[in-house]
TORKOL-4160 file (C-alpha; in steps of 0.2 Angstrom, whole numbers, padded with zeros to 4 digits, m for minus):
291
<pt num="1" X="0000" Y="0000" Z="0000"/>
<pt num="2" X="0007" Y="0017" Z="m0006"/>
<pt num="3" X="0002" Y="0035" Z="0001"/>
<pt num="4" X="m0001" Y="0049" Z="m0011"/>
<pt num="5" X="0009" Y="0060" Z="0002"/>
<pt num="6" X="0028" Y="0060" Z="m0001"/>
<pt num="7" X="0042" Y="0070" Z="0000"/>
<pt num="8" X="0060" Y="0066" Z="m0009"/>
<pt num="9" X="0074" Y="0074" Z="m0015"/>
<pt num="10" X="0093" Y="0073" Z="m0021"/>
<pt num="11" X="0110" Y="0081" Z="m0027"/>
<pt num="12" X="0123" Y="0076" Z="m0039"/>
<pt num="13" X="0138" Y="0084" Z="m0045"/>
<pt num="14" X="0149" Y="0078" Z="m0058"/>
<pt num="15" X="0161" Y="0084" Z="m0072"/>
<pt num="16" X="0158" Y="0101" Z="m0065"/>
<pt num="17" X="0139" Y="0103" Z="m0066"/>
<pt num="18" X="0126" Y="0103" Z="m0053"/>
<pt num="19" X="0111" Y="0096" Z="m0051"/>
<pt num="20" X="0095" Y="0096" Z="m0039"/>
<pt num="21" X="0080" Y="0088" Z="m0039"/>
<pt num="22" X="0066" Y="0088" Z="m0025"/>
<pt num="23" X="0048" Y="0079" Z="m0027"/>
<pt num="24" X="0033" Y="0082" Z="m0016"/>
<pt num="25" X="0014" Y="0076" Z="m0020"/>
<pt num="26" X="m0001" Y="0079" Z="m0011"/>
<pt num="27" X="m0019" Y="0070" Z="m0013"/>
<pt num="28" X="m0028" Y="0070" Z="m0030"/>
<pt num="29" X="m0040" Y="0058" Z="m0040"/>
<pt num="30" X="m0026" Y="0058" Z="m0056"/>
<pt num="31" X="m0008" Y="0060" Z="m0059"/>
<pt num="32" X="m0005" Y="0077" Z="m0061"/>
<pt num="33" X="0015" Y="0079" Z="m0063"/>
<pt num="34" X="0019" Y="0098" Z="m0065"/>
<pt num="35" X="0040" Y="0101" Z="m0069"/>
<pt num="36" X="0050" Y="0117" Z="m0064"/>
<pt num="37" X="0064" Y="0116" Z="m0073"/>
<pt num="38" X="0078" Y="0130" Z="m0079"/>
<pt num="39" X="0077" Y="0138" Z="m0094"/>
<pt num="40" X="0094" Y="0132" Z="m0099"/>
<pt num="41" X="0086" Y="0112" Z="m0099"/>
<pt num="42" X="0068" Y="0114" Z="m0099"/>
<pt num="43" X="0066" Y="0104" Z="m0116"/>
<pt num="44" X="0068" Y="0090" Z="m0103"/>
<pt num="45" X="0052" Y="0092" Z="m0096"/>
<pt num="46" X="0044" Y="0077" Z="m0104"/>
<pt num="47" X="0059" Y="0066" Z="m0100"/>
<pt num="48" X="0057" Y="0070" Z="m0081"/>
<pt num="49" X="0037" Y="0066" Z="m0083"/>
<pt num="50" X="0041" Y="0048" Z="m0090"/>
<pt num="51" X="0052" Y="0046" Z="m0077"/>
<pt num="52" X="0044" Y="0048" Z="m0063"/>
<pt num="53" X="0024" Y="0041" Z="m0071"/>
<pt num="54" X="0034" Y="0024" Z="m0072"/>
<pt num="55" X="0034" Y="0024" Z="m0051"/>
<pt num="56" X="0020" Y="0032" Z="m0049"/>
<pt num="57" X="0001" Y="0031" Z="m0052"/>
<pt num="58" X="m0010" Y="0044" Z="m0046"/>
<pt num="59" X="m0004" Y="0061" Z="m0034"/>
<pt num="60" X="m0003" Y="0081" Z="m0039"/>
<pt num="61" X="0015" Y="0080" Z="m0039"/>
<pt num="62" X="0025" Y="0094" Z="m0040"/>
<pt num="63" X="0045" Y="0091" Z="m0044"/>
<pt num="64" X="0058" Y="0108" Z="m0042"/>
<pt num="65" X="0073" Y="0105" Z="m0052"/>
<pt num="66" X="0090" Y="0116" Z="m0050"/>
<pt num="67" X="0105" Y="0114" Z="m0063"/>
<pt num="68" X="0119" Y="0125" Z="m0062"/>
<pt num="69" X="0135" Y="0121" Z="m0074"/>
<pt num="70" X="0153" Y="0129" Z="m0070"/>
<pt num="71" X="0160" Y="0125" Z="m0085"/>
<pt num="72" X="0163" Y="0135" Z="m0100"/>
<pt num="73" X="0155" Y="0122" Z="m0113"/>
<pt num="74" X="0138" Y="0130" Z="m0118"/>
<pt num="75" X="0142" Y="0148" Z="m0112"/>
<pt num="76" X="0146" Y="0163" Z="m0122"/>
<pt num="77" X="0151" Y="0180" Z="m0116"/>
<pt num="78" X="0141" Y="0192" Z="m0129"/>
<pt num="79" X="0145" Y="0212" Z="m0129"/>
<pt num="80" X="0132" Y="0223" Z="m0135"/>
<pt num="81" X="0145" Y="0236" Z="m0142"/>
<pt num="82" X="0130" Y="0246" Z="m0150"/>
<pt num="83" X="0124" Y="0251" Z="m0132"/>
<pt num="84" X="0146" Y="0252" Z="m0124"/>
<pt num="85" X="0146" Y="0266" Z="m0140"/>
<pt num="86" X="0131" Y="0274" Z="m0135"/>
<pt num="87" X="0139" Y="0274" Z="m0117"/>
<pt num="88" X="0155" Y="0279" Z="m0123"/>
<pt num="89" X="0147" Y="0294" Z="m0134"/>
<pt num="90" X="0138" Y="0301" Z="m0119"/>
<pt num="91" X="0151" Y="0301" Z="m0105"/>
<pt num="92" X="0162" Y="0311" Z="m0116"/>
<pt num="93" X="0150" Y="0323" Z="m0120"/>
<pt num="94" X="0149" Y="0325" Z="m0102"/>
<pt num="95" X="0166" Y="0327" Z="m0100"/>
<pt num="96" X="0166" Y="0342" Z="m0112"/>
<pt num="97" X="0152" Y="0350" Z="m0104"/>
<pt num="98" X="0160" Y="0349" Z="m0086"/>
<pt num="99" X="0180" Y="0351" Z="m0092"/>
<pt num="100" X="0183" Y="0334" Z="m0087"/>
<pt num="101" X="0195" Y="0320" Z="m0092"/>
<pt num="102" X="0186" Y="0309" Z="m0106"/>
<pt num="103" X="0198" Y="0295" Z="m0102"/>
<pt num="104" X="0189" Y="0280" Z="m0103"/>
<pt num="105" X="0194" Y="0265" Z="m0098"/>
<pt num="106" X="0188" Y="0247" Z="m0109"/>
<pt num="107" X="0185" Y="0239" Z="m0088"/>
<pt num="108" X="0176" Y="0254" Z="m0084"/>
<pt num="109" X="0163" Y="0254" Z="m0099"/>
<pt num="110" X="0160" Y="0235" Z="m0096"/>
<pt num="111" X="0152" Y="0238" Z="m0080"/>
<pt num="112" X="0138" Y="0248" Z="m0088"/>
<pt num="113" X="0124" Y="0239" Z="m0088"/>
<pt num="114" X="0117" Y="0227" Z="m0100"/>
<pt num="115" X="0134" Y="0229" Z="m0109"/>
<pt num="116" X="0140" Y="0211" Z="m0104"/>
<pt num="117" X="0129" Y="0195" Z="m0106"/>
<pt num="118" X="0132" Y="0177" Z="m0102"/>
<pt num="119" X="0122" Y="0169" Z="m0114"/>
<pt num="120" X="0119" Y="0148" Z="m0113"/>
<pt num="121" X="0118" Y="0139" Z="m0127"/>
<pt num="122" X="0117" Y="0121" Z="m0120"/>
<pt num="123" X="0105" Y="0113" Z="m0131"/>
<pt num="124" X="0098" Y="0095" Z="m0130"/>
<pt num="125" X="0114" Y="0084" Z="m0124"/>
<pt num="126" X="0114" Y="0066" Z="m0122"/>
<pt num="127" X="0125" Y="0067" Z="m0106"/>
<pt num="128" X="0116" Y="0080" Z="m0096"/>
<pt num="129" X="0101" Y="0072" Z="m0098"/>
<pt num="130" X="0110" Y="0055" Z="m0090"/>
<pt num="131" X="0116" Y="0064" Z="m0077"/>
<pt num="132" X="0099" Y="0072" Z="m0075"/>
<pt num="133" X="0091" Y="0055" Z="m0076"/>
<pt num="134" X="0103" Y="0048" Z="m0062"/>
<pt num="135" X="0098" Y="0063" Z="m0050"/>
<pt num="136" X="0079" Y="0061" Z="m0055"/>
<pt num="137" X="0078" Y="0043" Z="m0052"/>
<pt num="138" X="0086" Y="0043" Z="m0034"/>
<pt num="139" X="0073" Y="0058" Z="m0030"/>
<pt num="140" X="0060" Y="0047" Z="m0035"/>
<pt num="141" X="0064" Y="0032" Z="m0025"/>
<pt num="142" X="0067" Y="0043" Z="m0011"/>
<pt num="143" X="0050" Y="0048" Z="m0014"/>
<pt num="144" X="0042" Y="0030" Z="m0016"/>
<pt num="145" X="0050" Y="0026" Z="0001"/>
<pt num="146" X="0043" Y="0037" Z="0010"/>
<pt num="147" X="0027" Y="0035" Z="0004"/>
<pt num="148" X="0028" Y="0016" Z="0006"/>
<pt num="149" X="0031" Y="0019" Z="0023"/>
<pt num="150" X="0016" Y="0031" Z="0026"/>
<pt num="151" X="0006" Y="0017" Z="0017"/>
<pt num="152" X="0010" Y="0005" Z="0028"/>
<pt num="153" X="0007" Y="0015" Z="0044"/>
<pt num="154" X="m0010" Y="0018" Z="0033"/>
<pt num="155" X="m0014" Y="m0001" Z="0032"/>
<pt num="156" X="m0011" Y="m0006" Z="0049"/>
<pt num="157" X="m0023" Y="0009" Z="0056"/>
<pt num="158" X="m0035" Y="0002" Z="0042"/>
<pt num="159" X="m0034" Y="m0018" Z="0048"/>
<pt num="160" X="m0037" Y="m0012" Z="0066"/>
<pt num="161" X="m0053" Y="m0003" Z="0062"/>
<pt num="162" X="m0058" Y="m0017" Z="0050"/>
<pt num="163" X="m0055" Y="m0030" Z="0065"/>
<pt num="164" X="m0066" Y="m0017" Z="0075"/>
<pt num="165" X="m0079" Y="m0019" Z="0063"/>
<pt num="166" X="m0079" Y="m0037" Z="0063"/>
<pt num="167" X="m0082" Y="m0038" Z="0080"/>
<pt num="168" X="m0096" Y="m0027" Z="0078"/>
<pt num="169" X="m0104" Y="m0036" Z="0064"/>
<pt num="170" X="m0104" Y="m0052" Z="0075"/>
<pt num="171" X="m0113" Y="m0042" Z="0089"/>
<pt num="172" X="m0126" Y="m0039" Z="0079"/>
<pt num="173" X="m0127" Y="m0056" Z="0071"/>
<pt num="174" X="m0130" Y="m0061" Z="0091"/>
<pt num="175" X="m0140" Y="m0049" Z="0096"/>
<pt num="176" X="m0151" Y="m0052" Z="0078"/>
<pt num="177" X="m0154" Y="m0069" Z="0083"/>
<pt num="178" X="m0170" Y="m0075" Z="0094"/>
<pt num="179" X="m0178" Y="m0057" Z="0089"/>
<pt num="180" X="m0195" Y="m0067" Z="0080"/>
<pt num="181" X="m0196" Y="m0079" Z="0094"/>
<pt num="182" X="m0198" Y="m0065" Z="0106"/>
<pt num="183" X="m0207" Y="m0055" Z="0092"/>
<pt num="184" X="m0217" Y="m0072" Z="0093"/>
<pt num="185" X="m0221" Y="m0071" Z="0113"/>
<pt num="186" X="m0224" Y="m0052" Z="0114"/>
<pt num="187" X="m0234" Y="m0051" Z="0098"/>
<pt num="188" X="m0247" Y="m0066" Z="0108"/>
<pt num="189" X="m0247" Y="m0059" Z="0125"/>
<pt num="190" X="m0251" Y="m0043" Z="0115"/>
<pt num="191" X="m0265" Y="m0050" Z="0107"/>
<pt num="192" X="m0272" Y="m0058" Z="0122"/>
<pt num="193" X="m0273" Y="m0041" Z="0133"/>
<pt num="194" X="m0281" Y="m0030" Z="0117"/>
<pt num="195" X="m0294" Y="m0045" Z="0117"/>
<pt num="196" X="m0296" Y="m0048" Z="0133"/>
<pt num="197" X="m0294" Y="m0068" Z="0129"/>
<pt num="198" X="m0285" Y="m0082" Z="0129"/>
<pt num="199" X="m0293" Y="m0086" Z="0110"/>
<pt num="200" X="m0278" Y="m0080" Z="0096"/>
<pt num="201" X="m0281" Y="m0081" Z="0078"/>
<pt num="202" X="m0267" Y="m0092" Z="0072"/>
<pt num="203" X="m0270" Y="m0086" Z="0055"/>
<pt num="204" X="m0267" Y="m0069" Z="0058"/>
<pt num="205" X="m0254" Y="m0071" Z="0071"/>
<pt num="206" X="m0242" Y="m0081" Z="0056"/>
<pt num="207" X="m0246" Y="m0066" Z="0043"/>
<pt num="208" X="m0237" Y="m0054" Z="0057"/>
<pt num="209" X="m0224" Y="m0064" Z="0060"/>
<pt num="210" X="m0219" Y="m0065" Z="0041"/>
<pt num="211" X="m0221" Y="m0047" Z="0040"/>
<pt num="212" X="m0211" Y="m0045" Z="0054"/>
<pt num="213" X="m0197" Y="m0059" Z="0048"/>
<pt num="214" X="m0195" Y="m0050" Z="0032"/>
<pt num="215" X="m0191" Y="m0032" Z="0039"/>
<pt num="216" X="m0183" Y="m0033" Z="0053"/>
<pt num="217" X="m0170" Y="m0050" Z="0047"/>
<pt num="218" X="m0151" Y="m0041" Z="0043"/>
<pt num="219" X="m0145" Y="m0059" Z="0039"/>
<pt num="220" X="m0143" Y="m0055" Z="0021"/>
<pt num="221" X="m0133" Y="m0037" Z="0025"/>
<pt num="222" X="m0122" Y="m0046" Z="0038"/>
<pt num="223" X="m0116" Y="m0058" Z="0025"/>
<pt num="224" X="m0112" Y="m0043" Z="0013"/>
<pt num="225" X="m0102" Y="m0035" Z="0024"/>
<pt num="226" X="m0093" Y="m0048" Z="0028"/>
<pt num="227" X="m0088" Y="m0052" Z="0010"/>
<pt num="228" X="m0085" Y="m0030" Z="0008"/>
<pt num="229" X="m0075" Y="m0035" Z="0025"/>
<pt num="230" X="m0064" Y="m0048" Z="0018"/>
<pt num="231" X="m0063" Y="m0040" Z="0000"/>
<pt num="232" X="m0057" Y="m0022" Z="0008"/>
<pt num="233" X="m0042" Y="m0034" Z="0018"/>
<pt num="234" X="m0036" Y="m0042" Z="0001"/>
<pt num="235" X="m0035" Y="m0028" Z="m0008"/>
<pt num="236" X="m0024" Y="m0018" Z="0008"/>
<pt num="237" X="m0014" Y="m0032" Z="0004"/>
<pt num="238" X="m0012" Y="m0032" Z="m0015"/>
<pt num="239" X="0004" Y="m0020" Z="m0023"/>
<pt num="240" X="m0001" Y="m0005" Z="m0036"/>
<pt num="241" X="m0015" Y="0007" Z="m0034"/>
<pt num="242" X="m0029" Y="0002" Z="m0024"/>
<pt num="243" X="m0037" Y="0018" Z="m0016"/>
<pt num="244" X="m0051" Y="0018" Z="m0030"/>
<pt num="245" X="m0055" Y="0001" Z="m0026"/>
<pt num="246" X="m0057" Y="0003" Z="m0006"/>
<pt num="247" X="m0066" Y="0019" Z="m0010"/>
<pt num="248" X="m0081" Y="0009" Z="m0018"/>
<pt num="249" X="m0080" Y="m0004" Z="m0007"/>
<pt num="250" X="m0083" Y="0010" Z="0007"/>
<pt num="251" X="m0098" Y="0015" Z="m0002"/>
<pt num="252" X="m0104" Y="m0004" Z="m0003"/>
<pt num="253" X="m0101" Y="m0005" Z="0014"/>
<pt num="254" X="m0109" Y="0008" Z="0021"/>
<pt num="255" X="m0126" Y="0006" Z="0010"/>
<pt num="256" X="m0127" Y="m0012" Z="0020"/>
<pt num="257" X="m0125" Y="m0004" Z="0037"/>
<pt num="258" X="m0137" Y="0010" Z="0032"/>
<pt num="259" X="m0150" Y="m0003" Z="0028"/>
<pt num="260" X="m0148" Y="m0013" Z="0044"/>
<pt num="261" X="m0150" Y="0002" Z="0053"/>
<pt num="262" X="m0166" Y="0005" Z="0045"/>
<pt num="263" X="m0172" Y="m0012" Z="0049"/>
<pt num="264" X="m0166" Y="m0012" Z="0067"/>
<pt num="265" X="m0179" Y="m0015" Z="0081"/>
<pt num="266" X="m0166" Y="m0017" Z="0095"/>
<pt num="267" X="m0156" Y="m0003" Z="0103"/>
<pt num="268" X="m0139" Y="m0012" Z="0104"/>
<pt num="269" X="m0142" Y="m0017" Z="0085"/>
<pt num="270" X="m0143" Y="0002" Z="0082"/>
<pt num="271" X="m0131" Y="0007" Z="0094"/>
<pt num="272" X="m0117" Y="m0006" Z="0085"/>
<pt num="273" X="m0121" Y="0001" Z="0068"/>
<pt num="274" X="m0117" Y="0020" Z="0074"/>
<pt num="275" X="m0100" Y="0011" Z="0078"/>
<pt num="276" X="m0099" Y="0004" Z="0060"/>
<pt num="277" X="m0101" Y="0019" Z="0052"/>
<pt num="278" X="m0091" Y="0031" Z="0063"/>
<pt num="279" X="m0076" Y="0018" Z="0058"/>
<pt num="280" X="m0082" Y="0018" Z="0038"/>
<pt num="281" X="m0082" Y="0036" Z="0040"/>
<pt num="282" X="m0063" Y="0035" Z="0046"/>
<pt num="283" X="m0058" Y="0024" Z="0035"/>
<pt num="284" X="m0065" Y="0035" Z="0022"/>
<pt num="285" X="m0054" Y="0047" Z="0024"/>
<pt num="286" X="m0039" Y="0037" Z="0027"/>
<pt num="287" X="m0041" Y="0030" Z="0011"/>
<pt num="288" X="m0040" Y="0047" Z="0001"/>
<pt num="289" X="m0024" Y="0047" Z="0006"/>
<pt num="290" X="m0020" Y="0030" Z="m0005"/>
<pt num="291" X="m0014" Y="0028" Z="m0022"/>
C-alpha cells in the first residue's frame, strides 16, 4: 500500500555541473505531474514526466529542479557594443560639458549595464540528460520510500478498524438472533390483553410474523459486509494502486450498514451500527490518502 503524500529529493555533481531535484505530492483523483525546470534544460520536461509516471500512479505532484553548470561548454560571453558606444558617446559629452578628463577605460565601460551578457547555449545533450536522469531517479525512489512507509502506517490503522468492525458485525449477528421468537411471545401476550382472551387467531398471528421476519432480518446485509470486510483486507494487501478500489468498497459497505439500521428493532443493534459507520467514516478518509 502506497500513500499519495511524499516528499524526496537529491543532489549530484559531476564533471563540473550541478544538479537538484526535489519531489513532493499531495492527494488528487489523477496523476497530475507539473515540472519546474531552468530555462537552460527545460526541453527535458517530458523526460522528467516519463520518469517519474513509471513509479507512480496517481498524486498532484510537484518536482523543483536546480541545474547550475561551472563549466565553460555551452556559455558565451556576448558584448552589446552598440549600447558600450552609445555609453562611450555620452560620457564624453559630459566630460566636455564639465571640463573633465574623457579618459575612458575598456573595464570601466563593461560595468555599464546590459553591456555584458552570459548567454547559454546548451541545447539537447545526451550526457546532461543522464546525469539528470541519475539525480531524477534517486529523487523518486526517495520519494516512493517514504510513501511506502506512510502506506504502511495507513494499512495497519485500516486492519485495526476493519477487526473493530468485525467484531461489531458479530454483535449484531447475536443480538439479531432470537428477535422473531420474542417478536413471537410479545406479539401473543399482545394480542391476548387487546382481546381480553386467551382465543388468538393463528391465522393472523403467522401473517405478522412473516411481515415482521421480512423487515426486521439483517441476515442477508451481515453476509455482505462480511464479503466487503474480507474483500477491503485483500486488496490492503495487494501491490499498485488500490485507493479507487477501497473507496467503492466503502460506499458498498456503508449502503449495508445504512440498511440494517433501518431495519433495526433493538437498541444495541442500532447502537453497533453507529460504531460501524463512525469507523467507515474514518476509513473513508484514510483511504483518500491511498494511491
Amino acid at each position: 500500500m502506497i500513500s499519495m503524500t511524499g516528499y524526496g529529493k537529491s543532489k549530484l555533481e559531476i564533471n563540473g555541473r550541478s544538479y537538484s531535484v526535489e519531489i513532493k505530492s499531495v492527494n488528487y483523483r489523477y496523476c497530475d505531474i507539473s515540472v519546474r525546470l531552468p530555462r537552460n534544460i527545460s526541453f527535458y520536461e517530458n523526460d522528467i514526466k516519463k520518469l517519474i509516471s513509471s513509479k507512480v500512479s496517481r498524486g498532484k505532484i510537484d518536482v523543483f529542479v536546480e541545474y547550475t553548470n561551472y563549466t565553460n561548454e555551452g556559455k558565451d560571453v556576448v558584448i552589446n557594443k552598440d549600447l558600450a558606444k552609445l555609453y562611450i558617446k555620452e560620457l564624453k559629452k559630459l566630460a566636455q560639458e564639465e571640463n573633465l578628463s574623457d579618459t575612458i577605460r575598456i573595464t570601466e565601460i563593461t560595468k555599464m549595464p546590459d553591456v555584458l551578457q552570459l548567454k547559454n547555449n546548451e541545447g539537447e545533450n545526451d550526457v546532461i540528460l543522464n546525469e539528470l536522469s541519475e539525480c531524477v531517479n534517486e529523487a523518486v525512489n526517495n520519494f516512493v520510500e517514504m510513501r511506502t512507509v506512510e502506506g504502511n502506517k495507513i494499512k495497519v490503522d485500516l486492519q485495526n478498524r476493519l477487526d473493530n468492525i468485525k467484531k461489531l458485525v458479530a454483535d449484531i449477528s447475536k443480538n439479531s438472533t432470537g428477535l422473531i421468537e420474542e417478536y413471537v411471545v410479545k406479539l401473543g401476550e399482545r394480542i391476548k390483553e387487546i382481546l381480553k382472551s386467551d382465543v388468538v387467531d393463528e391465522t393472523r398471528l403467522a401473517q405478522e410474523i412473516v411481515i415482521f421476519a421480512d423487515k426486521s432480518s439483517v441476515e442477508e446485509e451481515l453476509t455482505r459486509l462480511d464479503s466487503h470486510i474480507h474483500q477491503f483486507e485483500k486488496l490492503i494487501n495487494e501491490e499498485g494502486a488500490i485507493g479507487k478500489k477501497l473507496d467503492f468498497i466503502i460506499q458498498e459497505m456503508n449502503r449495508e450498514a445504512n440498511t440494517t439500521a433501518s431495519k433495526s428493532v433493538k437498541l444495541e443493534i442500532t447502537n453497533d451500527v453507529i460504531e460501524i459507520k463512525t469507523e467507515l467514516e474514518d476509513i473513508r478518509e484514510q483511504i483518500q490518502n491511498i494511491e
